[in-house]
Each structure stands twice: as structure tokens, then as C-alpha cells.
N, CA, C and O atoms as a MOPAC input file, in Angstrom:
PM7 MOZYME 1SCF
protein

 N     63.62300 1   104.53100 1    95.45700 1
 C     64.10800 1   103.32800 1    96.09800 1
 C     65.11300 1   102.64200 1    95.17700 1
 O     64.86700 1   102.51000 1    93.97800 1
 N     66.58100 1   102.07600 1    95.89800 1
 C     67.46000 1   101.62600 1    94.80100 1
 C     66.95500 1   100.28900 1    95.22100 1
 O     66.35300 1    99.95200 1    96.24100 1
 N     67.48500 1    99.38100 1    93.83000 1
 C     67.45900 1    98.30600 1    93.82100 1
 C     69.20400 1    97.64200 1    94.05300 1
 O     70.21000 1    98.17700 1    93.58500 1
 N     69.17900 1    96.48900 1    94.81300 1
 C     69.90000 1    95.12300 1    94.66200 1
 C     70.64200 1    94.71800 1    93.32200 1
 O     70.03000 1    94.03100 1    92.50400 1
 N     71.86500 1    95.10000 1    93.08900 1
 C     71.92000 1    94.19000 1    91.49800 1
 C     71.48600 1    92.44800 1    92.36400 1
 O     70.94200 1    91.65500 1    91.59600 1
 N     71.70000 1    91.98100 1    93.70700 1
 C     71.54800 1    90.40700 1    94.09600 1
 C     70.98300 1    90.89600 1    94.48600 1
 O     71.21400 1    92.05000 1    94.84700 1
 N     69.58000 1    90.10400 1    94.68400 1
 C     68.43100 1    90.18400 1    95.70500 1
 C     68.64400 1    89.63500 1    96.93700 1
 O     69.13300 1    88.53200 1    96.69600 1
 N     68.54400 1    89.79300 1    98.29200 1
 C     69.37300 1    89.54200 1    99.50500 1
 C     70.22800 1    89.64200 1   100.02600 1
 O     70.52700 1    89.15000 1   101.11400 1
 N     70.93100 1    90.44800 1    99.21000 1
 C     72.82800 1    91.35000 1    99.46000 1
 C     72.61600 1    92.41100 1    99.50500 1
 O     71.52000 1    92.94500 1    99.33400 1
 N     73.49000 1    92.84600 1    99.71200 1
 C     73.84900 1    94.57400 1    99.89800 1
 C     75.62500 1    94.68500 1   100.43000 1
 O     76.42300 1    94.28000 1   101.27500 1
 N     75.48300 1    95.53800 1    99.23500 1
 C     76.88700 1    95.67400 1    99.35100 1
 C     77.71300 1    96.62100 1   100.60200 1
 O     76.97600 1    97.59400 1   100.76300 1
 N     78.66600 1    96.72700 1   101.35200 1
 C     79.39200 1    97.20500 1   102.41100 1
 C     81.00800 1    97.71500 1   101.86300 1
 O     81.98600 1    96.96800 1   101.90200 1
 N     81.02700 1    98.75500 1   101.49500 1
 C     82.40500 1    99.65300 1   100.99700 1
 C     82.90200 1    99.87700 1   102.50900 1
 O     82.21700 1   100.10700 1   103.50600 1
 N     84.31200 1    99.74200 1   102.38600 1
 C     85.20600 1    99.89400 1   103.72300 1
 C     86.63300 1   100.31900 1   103.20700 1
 O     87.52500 1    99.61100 1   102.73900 1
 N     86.59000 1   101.78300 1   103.44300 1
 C     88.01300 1   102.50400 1   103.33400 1
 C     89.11500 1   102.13900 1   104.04900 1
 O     89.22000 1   102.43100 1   105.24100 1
 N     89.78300 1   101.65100 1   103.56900 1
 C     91.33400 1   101.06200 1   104.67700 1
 C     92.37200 1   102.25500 1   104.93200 1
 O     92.66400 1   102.79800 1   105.99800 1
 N     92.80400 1   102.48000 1   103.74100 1
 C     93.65800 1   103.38800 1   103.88200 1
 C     93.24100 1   104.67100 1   102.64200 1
 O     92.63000 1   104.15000 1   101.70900 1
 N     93.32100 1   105.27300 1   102.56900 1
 C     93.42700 1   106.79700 1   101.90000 1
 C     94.94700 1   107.66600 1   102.40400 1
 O     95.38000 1   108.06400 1   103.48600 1
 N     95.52600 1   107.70000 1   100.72900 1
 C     96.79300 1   108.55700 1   100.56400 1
 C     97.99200 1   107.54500 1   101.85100 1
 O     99.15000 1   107.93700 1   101.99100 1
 N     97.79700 1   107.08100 1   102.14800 1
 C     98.60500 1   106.09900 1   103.36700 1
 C     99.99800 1   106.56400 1   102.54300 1
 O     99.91100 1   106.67200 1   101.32000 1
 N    100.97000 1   106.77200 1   103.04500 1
 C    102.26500 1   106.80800 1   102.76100 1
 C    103.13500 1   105.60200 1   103.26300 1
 O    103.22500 1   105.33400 1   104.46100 1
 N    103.61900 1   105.05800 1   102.50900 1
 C    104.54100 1   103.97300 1   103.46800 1
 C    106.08500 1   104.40000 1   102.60300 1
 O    105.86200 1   104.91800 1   101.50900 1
 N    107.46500 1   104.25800 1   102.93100 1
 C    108.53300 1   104.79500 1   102.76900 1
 C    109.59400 1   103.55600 1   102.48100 1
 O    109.46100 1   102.60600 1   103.25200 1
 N    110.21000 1   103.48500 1   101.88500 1
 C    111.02000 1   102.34800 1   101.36000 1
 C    110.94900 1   100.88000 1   102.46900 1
 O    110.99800 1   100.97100 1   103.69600 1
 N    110.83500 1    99.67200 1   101.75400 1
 C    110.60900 1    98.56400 1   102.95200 1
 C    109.96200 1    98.61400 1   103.95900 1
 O    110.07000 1    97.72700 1   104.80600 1
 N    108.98800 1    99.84700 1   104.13800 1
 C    108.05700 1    99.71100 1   105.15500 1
 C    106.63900 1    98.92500 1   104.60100 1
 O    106.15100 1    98.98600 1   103.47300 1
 N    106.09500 1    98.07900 1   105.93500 1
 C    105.40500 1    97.12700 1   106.13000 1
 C    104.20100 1    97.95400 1   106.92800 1
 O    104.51000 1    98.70000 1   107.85700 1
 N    102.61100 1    97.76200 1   106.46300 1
 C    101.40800 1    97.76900 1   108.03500 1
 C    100.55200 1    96.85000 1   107.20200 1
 O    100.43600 1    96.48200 1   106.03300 1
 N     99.91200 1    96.63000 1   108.60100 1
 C     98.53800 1    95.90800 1   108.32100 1
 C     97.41400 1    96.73800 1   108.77400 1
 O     97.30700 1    97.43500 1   109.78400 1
 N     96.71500 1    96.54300 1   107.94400 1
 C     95.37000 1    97.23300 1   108.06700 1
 C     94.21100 1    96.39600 1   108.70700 1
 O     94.18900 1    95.18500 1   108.92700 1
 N     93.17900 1    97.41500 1   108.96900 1
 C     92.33900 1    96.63600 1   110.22200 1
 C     91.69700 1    95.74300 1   109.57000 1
 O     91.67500 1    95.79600 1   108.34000 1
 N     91.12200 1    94.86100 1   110.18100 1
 C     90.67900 1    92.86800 1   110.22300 1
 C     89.29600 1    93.16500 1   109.95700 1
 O     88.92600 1    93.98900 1   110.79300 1
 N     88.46600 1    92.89300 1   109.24800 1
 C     87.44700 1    92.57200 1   108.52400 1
 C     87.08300 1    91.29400 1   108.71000 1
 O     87.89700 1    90.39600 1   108.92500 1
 N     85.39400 1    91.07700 1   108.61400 1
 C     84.96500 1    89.72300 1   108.61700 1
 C     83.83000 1    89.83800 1   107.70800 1
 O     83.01000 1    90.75600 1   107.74000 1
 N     83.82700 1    88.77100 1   106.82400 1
 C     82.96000 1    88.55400 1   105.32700 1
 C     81.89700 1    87.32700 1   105.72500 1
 O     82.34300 1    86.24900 1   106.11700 1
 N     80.76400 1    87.51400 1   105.62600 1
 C     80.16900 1    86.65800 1   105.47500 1
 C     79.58800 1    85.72800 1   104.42700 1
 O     78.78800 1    84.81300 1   104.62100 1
 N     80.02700 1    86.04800 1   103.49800 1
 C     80.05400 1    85.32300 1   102.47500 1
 C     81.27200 1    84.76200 1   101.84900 1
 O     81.30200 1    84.33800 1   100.69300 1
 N     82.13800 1    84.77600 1   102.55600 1
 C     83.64300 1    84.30600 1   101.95700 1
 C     84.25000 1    84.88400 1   100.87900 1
 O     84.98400 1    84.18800 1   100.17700 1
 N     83.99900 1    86.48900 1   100.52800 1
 C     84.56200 1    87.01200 1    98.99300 1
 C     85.01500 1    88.19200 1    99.63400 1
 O     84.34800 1    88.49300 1   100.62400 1
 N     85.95300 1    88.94500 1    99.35600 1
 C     86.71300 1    90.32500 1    99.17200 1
 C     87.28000 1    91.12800 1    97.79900 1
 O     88.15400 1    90.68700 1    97.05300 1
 N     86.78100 1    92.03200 1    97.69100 1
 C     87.03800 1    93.22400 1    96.53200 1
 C     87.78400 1    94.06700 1    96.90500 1
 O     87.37900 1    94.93700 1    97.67500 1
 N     88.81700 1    94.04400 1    96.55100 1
 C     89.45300 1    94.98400 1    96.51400 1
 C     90.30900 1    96.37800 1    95.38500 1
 O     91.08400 1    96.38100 1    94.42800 1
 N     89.68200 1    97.26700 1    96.11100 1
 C     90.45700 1    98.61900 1    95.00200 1
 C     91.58000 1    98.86000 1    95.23300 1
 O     91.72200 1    99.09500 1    96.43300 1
 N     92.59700 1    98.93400 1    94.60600 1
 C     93.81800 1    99.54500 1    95.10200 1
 C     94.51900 1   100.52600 1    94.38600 1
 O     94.95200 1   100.02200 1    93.35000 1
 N     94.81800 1   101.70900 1    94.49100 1
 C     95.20700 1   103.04700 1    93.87000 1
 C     96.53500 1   103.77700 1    94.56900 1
 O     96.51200 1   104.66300 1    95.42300 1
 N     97.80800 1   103.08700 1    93.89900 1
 C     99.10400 1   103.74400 1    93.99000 1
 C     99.65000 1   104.67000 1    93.32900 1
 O     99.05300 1   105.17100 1    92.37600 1
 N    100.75500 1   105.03700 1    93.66000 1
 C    101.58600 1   106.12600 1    92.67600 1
 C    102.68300 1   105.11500 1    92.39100 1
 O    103.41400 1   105.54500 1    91.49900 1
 N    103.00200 1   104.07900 1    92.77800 1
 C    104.18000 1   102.99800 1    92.52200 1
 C    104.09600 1   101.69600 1    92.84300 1
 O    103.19500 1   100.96500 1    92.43200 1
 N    105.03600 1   101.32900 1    93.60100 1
 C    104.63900 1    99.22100 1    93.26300 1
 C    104.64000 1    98.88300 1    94.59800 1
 O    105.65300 1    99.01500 1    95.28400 1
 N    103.40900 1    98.38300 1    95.11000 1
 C    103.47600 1    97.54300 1    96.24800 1
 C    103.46800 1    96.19600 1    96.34400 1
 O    103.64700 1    95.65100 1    95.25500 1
 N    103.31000 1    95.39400 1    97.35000 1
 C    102.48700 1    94.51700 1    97.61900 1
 C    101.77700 1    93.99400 1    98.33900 1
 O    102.15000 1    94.03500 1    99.51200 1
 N    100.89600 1    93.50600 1    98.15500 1
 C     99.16300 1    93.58600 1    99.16000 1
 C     99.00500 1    91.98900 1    99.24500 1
 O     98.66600 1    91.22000 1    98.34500 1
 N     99.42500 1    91.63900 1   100.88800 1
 C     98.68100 1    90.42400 1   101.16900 1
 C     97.46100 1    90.10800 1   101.79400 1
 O     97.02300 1    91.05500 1   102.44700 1
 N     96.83400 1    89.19400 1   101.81100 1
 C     95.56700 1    88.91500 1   102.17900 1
 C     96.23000 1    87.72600 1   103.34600 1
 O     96.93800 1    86.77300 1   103.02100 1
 N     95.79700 1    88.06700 1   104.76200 1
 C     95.88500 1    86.94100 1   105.78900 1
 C     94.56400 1    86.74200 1   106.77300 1
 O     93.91200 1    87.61700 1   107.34200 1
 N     94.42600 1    85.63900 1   106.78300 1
 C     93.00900 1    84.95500 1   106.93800 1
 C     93.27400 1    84.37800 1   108.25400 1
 O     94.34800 1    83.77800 1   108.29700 1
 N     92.46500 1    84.39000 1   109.55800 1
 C     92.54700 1    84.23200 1   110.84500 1
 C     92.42400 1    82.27500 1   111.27700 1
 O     91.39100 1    81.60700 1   111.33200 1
 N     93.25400 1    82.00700 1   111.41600 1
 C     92.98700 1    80.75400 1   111.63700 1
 C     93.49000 1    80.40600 1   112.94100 1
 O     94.66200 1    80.35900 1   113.31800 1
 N     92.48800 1    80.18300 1   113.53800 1
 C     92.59700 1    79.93500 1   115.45500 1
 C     93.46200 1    81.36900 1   116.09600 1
 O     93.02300 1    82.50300 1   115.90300 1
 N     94.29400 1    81.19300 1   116.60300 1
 C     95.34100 1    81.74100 1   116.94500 1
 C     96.50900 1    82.76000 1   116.34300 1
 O     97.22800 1    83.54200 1   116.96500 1
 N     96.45300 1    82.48800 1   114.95400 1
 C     97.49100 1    82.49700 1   114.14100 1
 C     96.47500 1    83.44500 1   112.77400 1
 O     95.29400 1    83.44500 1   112.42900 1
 N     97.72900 1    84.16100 1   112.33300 1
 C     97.23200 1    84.92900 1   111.27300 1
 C     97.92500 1    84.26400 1   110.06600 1
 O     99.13700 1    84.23700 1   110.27500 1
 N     97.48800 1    83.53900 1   108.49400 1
 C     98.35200 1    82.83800 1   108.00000 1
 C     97.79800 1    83.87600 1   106.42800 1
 O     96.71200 1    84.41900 1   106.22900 1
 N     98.99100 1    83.83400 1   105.57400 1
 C     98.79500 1    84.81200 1   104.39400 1
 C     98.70700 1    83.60500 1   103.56000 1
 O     99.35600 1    82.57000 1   103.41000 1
 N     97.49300 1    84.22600 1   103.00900 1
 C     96.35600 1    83.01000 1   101.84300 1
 C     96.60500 1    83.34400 1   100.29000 1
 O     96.53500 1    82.57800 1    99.33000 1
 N     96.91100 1    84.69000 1   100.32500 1
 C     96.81000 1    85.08700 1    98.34600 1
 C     98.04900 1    86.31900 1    98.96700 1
 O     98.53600 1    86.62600 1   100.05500 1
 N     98.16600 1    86.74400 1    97.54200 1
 C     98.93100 1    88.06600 1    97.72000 1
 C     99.25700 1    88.65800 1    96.42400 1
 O     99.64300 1    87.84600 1    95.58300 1
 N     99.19400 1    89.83000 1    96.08100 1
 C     99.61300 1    90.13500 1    94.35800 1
 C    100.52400 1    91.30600 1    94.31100 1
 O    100.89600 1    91.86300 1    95.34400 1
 N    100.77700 1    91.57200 1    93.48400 1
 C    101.70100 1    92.75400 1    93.18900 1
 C    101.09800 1    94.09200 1    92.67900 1
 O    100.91600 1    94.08500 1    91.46100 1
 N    100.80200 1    95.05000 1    93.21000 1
 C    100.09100 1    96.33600 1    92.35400 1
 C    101.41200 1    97.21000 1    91.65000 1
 O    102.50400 1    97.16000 1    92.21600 1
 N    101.27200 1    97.86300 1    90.61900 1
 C    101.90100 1    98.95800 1    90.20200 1
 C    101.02700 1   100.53600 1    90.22200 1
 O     99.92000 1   100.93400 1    90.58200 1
 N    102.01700 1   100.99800 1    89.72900 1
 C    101.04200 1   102.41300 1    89.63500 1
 C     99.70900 1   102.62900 1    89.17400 1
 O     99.23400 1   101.66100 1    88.58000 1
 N     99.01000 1   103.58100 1    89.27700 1
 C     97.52000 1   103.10900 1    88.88700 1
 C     96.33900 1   102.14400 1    90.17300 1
 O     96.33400 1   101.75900 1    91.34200 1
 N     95.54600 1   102.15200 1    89.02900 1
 C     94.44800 1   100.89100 1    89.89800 1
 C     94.28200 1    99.69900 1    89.20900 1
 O     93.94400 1    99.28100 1    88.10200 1
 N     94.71600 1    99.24800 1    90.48800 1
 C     94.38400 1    97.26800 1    90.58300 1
 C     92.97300 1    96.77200 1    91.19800 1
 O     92.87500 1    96.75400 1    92.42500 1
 N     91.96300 1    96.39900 1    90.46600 1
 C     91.12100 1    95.28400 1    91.41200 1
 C     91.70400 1    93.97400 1    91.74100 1
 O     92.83500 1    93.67200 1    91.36200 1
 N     90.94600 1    93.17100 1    92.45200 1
 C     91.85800 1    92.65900 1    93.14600 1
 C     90.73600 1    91.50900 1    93.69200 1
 O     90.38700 1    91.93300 1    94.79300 1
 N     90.07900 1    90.35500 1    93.43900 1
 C     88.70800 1    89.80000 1    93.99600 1
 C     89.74900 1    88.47800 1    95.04300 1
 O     90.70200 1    87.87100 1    94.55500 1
 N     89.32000 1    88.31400 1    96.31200 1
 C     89.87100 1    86.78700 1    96.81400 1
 C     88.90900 1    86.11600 1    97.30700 1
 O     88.13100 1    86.93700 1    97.79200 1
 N     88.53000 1    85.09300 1    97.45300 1
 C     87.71400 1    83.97600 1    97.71600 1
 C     88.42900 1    83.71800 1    98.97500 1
 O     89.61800 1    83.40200 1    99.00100 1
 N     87.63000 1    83.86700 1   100.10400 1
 C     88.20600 1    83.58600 1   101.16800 1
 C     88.49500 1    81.59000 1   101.74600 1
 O     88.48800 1    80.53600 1   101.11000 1
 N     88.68500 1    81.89100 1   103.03800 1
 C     88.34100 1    80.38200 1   103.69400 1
 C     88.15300 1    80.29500 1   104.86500 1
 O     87.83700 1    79.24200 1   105.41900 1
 N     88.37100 1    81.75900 1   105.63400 1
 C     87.84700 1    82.12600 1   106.79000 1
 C     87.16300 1    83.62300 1   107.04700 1
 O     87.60700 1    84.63700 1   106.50700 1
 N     86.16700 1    83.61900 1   107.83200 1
 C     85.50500 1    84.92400 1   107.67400 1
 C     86.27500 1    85.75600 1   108.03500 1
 O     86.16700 1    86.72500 1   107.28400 1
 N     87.18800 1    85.95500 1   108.97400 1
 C     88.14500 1    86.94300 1   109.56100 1
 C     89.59000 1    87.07000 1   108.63100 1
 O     90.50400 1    86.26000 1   108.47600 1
 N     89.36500 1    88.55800 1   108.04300 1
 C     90.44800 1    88.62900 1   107.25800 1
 C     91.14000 1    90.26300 1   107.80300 1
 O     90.62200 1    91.17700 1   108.44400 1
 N     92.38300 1    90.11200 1   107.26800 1
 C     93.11800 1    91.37300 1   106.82400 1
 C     94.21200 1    91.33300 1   106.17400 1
 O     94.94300 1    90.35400 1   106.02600 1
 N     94.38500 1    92.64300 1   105.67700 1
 C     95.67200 1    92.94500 1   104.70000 1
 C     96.66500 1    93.43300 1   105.58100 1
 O     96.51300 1    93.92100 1   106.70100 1
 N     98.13800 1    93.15700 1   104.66400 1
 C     99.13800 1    93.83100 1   104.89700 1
 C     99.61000 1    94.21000 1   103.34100 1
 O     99.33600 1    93.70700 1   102.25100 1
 N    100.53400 1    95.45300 1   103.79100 1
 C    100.50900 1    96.13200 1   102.27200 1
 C    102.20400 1    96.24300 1   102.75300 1
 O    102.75900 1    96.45600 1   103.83000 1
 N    102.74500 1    95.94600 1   101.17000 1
 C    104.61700 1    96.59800 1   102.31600 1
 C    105.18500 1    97.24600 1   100.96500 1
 O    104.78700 1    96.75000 1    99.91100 1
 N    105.87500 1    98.06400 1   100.92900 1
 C    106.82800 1    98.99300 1    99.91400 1
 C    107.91300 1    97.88700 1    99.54400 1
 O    108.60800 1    97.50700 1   100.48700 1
 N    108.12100 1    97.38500 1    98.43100 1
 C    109.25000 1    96.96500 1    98.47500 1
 C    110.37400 1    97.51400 1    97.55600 1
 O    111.37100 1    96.91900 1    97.14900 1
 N    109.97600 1    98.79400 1    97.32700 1
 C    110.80700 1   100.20700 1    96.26500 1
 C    111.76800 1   100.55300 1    97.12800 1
 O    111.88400 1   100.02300 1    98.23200 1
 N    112.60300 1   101.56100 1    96.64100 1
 C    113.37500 1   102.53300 1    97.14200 1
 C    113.08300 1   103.91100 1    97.48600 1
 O    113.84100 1   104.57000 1    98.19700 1
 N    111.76300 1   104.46500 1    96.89200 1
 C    111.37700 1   105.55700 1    96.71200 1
 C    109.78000 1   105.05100 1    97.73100 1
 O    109.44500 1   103.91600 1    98.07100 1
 N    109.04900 1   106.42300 1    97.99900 1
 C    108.20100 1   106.51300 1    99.27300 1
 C    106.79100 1   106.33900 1    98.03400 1
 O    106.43300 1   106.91500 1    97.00700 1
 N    106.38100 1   105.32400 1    98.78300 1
 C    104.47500 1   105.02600 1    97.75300 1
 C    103.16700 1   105.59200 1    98.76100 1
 O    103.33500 1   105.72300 1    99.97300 1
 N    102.19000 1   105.82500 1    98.25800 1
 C    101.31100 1   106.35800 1    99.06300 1
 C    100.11000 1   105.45900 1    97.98900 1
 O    100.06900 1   105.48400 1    96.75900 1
 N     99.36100 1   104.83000 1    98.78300 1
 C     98.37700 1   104.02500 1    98.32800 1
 C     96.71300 1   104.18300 1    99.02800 1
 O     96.63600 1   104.66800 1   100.15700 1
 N     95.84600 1   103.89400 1    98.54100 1
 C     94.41400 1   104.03500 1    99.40500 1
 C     94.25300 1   102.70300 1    98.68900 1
 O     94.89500 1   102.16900 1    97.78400 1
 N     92.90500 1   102.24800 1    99.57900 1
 C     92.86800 1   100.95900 1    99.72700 1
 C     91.16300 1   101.04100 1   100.04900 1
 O     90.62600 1   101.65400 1   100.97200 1
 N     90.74500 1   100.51700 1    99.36600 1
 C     88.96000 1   100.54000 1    99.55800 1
 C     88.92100 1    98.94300 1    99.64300 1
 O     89.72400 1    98.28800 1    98.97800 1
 N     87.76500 1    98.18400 1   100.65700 1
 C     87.37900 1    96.68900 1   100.20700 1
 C     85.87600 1    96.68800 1   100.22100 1
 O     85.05200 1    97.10800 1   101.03400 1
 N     85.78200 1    96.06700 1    99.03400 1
 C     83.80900 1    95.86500 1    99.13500 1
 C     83.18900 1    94.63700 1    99.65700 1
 O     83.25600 1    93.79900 1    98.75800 1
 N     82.66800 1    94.19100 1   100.60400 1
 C     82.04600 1    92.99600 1   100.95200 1
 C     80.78000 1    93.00100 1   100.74100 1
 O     80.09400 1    93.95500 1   101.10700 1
 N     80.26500 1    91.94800 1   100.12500 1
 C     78.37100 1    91.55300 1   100.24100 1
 C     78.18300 1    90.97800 1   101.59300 1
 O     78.98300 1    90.23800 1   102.16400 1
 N     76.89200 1    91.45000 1   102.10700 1
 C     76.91400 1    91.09600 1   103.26700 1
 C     75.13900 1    90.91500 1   102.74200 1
 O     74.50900 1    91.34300 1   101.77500 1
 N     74.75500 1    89.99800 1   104.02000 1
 C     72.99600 1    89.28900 1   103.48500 1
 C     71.87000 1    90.38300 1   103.89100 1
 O     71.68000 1    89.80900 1   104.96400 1
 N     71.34800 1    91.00600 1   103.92400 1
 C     69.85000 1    91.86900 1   104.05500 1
 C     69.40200 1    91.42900 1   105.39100 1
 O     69.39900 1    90.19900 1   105.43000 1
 N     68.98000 1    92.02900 1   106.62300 1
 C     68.62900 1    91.35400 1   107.73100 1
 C     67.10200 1    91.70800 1   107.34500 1
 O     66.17800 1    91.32200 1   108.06100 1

């Protein structure tokens, strides 16, 4: 039997993208997630430089809350949300074609 590092959590890994290719100035968003605890982890593993925003669902409207810059390699990446409904957009802003995977970890409560 594993244990909890938090007692009443359990953690939830969610693959976004794997090897994703995006090609000079190309832009996606990846699918919308909802946190119940207001925190997001994120892994991020490029071959070059992106950038990864975080946009948080407010009514109607999707509004971008944080955002950072990755380079080659792996970036963690933690955001403190302010609404449970989130997602990323990731965009190339190189000249040359990046291929990135994208893991997010959420705690979610023990039913």
C-alpha cells in the first residue's frame, strides 16, 4: 500500500502534449483542466525556446494570468491559480520548428 506524501490528496498527472511539434510562430492551446485546489505543476521538456501561457476561465472569457519563457531542456513551472478552470497555450516564437511535451500535476482531495 503507497502512502500520501499529504494526507487527503492524491496526486493527478495529465499529459498535454508529448513530442507536439509546433513550426516557427505557430500558436495551440491545449485542453482546459480544472484544479481543485487552485495550484498547477507543470513539466515542460523542449528541444528550443517557447512560451507557455497559463489562461484562467473567467465567465465567458478566457484571460492569460502568468506566462514564462522555457528554453531547451526542462522547466518546472508551479502557478497558483484564481479560477478552477484553466488552460495553456504554448506558441514558437523561433525561426526554427520546436517540439515540446507538456505534463501538468494537480492535487486533487481523496473522496
Amino acid at each position: 500500500m503507497q502512502e500520501n506524501a499529504v494526507p487527503g490528496l492524491k496526486p493527478r498527472l495529465y499529459h498535454l502534449a508529448c513530442e507536439l511539434a509546433l513550426h516557427p510562430g505557430e500558436e495551440k492551446i491545449l485542453p482546459e483542466l480544472r484544479s481543485q485546489l487552485l495550484n498547477a505543476n507543470f513539466r515542460i521538456k523542449t528541444d528550443g525556446k517557447l512560451i507557455l501561457t497559463l489562461e484562467e476561465n473567467l465567465g465567458e472569457n478566457w484571460v492569460a494570468t502568468d506566462k514564462t519563457a522555457c528554453h531547451e531542456g526542462v522547466t518546472m513551472w508551479q502557478c497558483l491559480l484564481q479560477q478552477p478552470r484553466f488552460r495553456t497555450r504554448v506558441k514558437n516564437p523561433t525561426e526554427k520548428e520546436v517540439h515540446l511535451s507538456l505534463d501538468a500535476l494537480l492535487l486533487e482531495r481523496e473522496e
